[in-house]
C-alpha positions as CSV (number, residue, x, y, z in Angstrom):
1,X,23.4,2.5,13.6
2,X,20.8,0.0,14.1
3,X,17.8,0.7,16.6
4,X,17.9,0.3,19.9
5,X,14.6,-2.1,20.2
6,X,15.3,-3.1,16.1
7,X,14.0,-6.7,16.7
8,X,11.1,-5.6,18.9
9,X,10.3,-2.6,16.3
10,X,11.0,-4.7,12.9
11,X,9.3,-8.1,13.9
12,X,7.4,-7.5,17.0
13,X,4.4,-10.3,16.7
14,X,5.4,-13.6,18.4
15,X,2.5,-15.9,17.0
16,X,2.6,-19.5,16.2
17,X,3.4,-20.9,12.5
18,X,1.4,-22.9,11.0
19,X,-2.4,-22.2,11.1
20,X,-4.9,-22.3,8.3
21,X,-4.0,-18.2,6.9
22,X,0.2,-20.0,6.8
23,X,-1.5,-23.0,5.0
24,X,-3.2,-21.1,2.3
25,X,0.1,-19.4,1.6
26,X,1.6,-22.6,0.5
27,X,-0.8,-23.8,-1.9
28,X,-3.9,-24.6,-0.1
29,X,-7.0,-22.3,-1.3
30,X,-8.0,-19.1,-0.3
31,X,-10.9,-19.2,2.0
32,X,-12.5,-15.9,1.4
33,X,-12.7,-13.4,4.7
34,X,-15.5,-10.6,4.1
35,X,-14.5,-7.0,5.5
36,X,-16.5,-7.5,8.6
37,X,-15.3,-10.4,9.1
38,X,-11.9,-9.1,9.5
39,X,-10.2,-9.8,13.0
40,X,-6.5,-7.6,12.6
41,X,-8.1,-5.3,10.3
42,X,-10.7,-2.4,11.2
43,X,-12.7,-1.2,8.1
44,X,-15.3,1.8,8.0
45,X,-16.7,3.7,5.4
46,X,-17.4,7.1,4.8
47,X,-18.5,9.2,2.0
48,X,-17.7,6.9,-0.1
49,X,-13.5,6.4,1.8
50,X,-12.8,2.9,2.9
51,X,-10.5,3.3,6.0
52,X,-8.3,-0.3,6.7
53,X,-6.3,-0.1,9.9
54,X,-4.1,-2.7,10.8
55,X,-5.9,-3.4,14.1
56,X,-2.8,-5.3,16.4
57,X,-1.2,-2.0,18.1
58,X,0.7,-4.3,21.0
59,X,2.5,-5.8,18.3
60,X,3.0,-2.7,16.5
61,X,0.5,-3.7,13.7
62,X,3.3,-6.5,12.7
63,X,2.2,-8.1,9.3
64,X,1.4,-11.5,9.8
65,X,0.4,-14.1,7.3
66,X,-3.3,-13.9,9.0
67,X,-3.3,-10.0,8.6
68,X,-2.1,-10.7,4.9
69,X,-4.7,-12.4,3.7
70,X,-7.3,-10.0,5.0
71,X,-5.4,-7.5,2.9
72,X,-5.8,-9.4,0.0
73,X,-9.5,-9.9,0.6
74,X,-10.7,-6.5,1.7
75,X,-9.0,-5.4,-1.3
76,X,-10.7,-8.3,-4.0
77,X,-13.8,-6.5,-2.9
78,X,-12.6,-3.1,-2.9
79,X,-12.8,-3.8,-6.9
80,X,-15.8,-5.3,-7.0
81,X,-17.7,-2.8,-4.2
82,X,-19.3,0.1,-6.6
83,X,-19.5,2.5,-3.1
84,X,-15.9,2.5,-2.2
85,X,-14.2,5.2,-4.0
86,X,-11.0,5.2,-2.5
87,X,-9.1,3.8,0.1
88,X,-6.8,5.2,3.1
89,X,-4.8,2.6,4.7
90,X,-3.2,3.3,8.2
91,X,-2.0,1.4,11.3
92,X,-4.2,1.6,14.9
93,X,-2.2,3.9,17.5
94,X,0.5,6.4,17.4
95,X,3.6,4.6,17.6
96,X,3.6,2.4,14.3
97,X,2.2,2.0,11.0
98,X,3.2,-1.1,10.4
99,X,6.7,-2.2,12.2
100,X,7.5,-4.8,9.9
101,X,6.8,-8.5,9.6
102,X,6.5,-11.3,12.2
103,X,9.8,-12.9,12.8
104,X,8.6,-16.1,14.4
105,X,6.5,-16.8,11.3
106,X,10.2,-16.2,9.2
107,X,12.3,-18.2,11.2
108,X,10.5,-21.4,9.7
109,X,10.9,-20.2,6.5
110,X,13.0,-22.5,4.6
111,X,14.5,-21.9,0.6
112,X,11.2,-23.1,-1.0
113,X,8.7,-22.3,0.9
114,X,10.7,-18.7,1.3
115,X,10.0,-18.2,-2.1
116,X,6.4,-18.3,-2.1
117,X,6.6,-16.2,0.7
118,X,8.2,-13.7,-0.9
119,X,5.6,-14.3,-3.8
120,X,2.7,-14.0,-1.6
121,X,3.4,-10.9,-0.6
122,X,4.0,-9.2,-4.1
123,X,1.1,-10.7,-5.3
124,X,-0.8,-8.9,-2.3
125,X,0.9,-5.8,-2.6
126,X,0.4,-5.5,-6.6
127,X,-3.4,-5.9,-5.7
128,X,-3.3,-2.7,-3.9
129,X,-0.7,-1.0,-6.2
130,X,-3.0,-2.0,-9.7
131,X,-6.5,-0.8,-7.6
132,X,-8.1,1.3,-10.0
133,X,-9.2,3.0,-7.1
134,X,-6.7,6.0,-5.4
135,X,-5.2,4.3,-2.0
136,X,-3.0,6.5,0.4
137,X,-1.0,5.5,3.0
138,X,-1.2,7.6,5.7
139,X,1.9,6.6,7.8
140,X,2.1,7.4,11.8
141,X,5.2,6.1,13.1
142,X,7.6,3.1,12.0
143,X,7.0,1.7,8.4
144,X,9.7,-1.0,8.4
145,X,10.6,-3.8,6.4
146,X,6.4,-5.4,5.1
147,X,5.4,-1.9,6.7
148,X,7.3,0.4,4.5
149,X,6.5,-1.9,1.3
150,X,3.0,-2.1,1.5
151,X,3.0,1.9,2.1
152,X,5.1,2.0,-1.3
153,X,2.6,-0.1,-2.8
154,X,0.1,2.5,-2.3
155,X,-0.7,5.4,-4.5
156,X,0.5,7.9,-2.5
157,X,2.0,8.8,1.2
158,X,1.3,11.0,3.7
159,X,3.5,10.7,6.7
160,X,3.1,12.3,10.2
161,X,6.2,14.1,11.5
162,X,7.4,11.1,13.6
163,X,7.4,8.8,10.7
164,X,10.0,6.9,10.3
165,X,11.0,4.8,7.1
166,X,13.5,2.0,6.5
167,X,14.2,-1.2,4.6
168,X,16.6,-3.3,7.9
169,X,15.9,-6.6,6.8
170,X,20.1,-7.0,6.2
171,X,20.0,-7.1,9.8
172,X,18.5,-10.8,9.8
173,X,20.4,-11.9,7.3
174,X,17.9,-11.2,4.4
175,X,16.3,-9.0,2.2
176,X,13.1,-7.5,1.0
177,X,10.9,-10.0,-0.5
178,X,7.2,-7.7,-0.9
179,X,8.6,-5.9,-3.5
180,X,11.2,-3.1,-1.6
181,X,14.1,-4.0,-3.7
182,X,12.2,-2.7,-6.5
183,X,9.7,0.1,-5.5
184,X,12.6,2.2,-3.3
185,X,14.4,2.6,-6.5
186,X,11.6,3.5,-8.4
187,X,10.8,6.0,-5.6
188,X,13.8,7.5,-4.5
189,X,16.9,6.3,-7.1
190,X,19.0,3.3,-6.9
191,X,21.8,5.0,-5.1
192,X,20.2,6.2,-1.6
193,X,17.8,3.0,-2.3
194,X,21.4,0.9,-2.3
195,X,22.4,3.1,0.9
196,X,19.2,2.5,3.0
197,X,19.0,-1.3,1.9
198,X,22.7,-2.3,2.7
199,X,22.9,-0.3,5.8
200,X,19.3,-0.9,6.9
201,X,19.2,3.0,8.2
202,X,16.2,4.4,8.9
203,X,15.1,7.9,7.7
204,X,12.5,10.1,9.2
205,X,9.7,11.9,7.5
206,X,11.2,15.0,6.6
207,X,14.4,13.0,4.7
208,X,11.6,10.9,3.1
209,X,9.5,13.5,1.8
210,X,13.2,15.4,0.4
211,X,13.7,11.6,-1.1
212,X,10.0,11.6,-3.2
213,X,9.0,8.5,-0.5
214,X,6.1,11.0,0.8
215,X,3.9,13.1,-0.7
216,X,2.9,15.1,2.4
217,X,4.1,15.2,6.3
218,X,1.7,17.2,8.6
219,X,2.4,17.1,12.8
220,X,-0.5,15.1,13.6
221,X,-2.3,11.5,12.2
222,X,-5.6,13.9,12.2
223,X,-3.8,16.2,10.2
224,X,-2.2,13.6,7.8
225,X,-6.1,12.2,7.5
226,X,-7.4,15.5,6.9
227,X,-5.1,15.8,4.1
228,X,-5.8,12.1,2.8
229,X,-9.1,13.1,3.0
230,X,-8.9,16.7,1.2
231,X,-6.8,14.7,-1.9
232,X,-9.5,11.5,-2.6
233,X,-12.3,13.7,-2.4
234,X,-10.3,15.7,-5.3
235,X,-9.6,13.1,-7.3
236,X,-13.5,11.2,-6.4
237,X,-14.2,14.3,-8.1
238,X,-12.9,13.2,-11.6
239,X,-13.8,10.7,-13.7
240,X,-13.1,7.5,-12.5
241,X,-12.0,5.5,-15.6
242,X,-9.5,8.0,-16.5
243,X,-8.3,7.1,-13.2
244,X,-8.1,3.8,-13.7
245,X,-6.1,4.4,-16.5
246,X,-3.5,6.4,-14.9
247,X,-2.6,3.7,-12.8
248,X,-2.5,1.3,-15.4
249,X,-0.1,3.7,-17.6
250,X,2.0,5.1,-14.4
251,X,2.7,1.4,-13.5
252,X,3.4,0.7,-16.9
253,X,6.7,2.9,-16.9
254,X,8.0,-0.4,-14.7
255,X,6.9,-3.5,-16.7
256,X,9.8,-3.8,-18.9
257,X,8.0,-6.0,-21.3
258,X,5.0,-3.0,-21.8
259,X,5.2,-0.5,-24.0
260,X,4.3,2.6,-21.8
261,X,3.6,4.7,-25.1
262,X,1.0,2.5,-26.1
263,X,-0.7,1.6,-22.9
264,X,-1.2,5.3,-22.8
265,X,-3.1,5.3,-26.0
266,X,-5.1,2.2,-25.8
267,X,-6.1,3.8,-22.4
268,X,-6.8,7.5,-24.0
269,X,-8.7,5.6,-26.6
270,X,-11.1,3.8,-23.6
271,X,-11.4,7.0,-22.1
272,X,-13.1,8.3,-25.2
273,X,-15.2,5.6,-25.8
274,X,-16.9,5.9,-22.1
275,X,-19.5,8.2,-21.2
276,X,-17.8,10.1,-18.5
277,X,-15.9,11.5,-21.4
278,X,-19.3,12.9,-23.2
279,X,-20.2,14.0,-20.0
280,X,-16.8,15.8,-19.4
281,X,-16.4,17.9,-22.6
282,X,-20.6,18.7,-22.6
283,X,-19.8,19.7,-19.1
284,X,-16.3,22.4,-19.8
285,X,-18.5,23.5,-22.9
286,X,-22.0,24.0,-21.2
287,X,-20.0,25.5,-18.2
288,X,-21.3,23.5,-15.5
289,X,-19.4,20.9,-13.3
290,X,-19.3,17.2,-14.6
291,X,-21.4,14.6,-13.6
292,X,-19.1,11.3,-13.7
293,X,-20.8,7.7,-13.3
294,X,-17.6,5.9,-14.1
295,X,-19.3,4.5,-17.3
């Protein structure tokens, strides 16, 4: 049964088409947007975390294209940025993580320029999903339609207990174009990813977690944090190549073209030709705790 406020949950942000971020989208360069220079997204880091929170709660932290591209941005320099160490991504407030896209911004779309839409978004998302750097989605409230793909481009998810999860975009007459189709059946198998796509149902946090869509749920966003938090400085605690090349050979189990086998051993190989690997085995032999420089 589809939500009582579905439109105002799914596509809540009313803004105009057609400004310079829109522009960009279509063909026209990048302009590059520094972290701080970021108007819908917070970013502050800590102990090496970078925390991103979409920063428009009275739209409930819609995805526009504006927000988009300061997605993409933050996380071009999230690569580059030797301090950042991992990331936590999460929407401002309570009620939403991110509710979904913004439906005026849609409604212009037309069959071209729909498809570099679609593109757009993939491209943005694969940024976050290929980081070399762990991300986690920590998810408070409604991840729907852009919402719930960009948290299944992230490493991992941690949901709060009011979480709720869905893919509605049937309801407009359309379909996931970030990258849903693909990453829910990856996730969770084709047939409830079939179920929750055609019927555009929502699921809370406990049915996602059952699913494999969540790693963790915990009551509160402070809990879910703390447990982001208690899981990156874990893995910030290992070597962070060999890191990097998990991601590269866990995404490689979905490129059809890549043999998985041998990304895994080209990677293994890397791993051994880096110092954190010297370090690592003196380290387990001399009994003391590893020193990793990522080198």
């Amino acid at each position: 049964m589809l939500h009582e406020s579905f439109f105002d949950i799914l596509y809540f942000s009313k803004k105009s088409f057609g400004n310079a971020q829109t522009a960009c989208i279509f063909g026209i360069q990048h302009s590059p947007i520094s972290m701080t220079d970021s108007n819908n997204i917070l970013s502050d880091e800590k102990e090496g975390i970078l925390y991103l929170t979409v920063n428009r709660e009275s739209k409930l932290n819609a995805l526009n294209f504006a927000t988009l591209e300061e997605i993409r941005n933050i996380f071009n320099e999230v690569s580059d940025n030797k301090n950042i160490k991992a990331v936590i991504v999460t929407g401002s407030g309570e009620k939403a993580f991110i509710a979904g896209a913004d439906i005026s911004e849609i409604a212009e779309l037309n069959e071209l320029n729909a498809r570099k839409f679609a593109e757009n978004g993939q491209e943005i998302f694969s940024l976050i999903e290929n980081c070399h750097k762990p991300v986690i989605a920590v998810v408070n409230g409604f991840a729907l339609g852009g919402g719930c793909e960009l948290a299944m481009a992230c490493h991992m998810r941690v949901a709060t207990a009011n979480a709720k999860f869905g893919q509605p975009e049937v309801n407009l007459g359309i379909i996931p174009g970030y990258g849903g189709t693909q990453r829910l059946t990856y996730l969770i198998g084709r047939g409830k990813a079939n179920e929750l796509m055609m019927t555009g149902d929502m699921i809370g946090a406990e049915e996602a977690y059952t699913l494999g869509l969540v790693n963790h749920v915990l009551s509160s966003k402070s809990e879910a944090m703390a447990k982001a938090e208690e899981i990156l400085h874990k893995i910030m605690s290992k070597a962070p190549l060999a890191i990097g090349m998990i991601v590269d050979c866990i995404n490689a189990v979905f490129v059809p073209d890549e043999n998985g086998y041998q990304t895994e051993a080209n990677s293994f190989a890397r791993c051994v030709k880096s110092g954190d690997y010297t370090e690592g085995t003196s380290a387990f032999l001399e009994k003391r705790k590893p020193v990793f420089k990522g080198e």
